[in-house]
N, C-alpha and C positions, 0 to 999 in steps of 0.2 A: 208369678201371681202377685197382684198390687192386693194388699191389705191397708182400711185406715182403722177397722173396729173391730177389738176382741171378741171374743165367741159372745158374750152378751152385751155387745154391741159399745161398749167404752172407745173413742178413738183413743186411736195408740199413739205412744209419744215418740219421738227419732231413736232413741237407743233403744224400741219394740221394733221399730220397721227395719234397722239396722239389724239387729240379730234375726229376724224374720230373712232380710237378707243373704246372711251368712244362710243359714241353714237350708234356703231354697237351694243355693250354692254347692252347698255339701251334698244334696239330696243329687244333686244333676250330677254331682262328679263319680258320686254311688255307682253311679246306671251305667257309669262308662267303662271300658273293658281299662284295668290299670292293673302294673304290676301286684304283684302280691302282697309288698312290704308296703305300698301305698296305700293299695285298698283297704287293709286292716285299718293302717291310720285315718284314712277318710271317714271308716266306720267308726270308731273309735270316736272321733270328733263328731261327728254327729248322732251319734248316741248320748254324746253331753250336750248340745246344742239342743236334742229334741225334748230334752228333760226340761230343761228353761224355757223353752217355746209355750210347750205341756204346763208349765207350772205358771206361766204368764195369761194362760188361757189363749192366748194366741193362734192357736192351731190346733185340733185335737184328732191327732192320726196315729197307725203301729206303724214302724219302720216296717216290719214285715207285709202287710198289704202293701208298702211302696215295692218290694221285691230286693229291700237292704238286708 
């Protein structure tokens, strides 16, 4: 998903669409079937990620409606 504007509507600067990035990233690794010891870490990382996203105004979603 290409984002250029915050939730109320601010364009975002390269280190918001960069971690935007990251976090799309994490969210898709989520979904995929991964060892045990990765998956925790996967979650783990993107439970810090979606805190910064969240607090960026960037994205406003639960990890749980994504099925993390």
């Amino acid at each position: 998903m290409t984002t250029t504007t915050d939730l109320i509507g601010t364009p975002i600067s390269e280190d918001e669409a960069a971690l935007l990035n990251v976090y799309d990233a994490l969210t898709a690794l989520a979904g995929r079937e991964l060892a045990p010891a990765i998956a925790a870490n996967v979650r783990d990382a993107l439970a810090s990620t979606a805190i910064a996203v969240t607090d960026l105004g960037l994205r406003y979603e639960h990890l749980i409606d994504l099925g993390v």
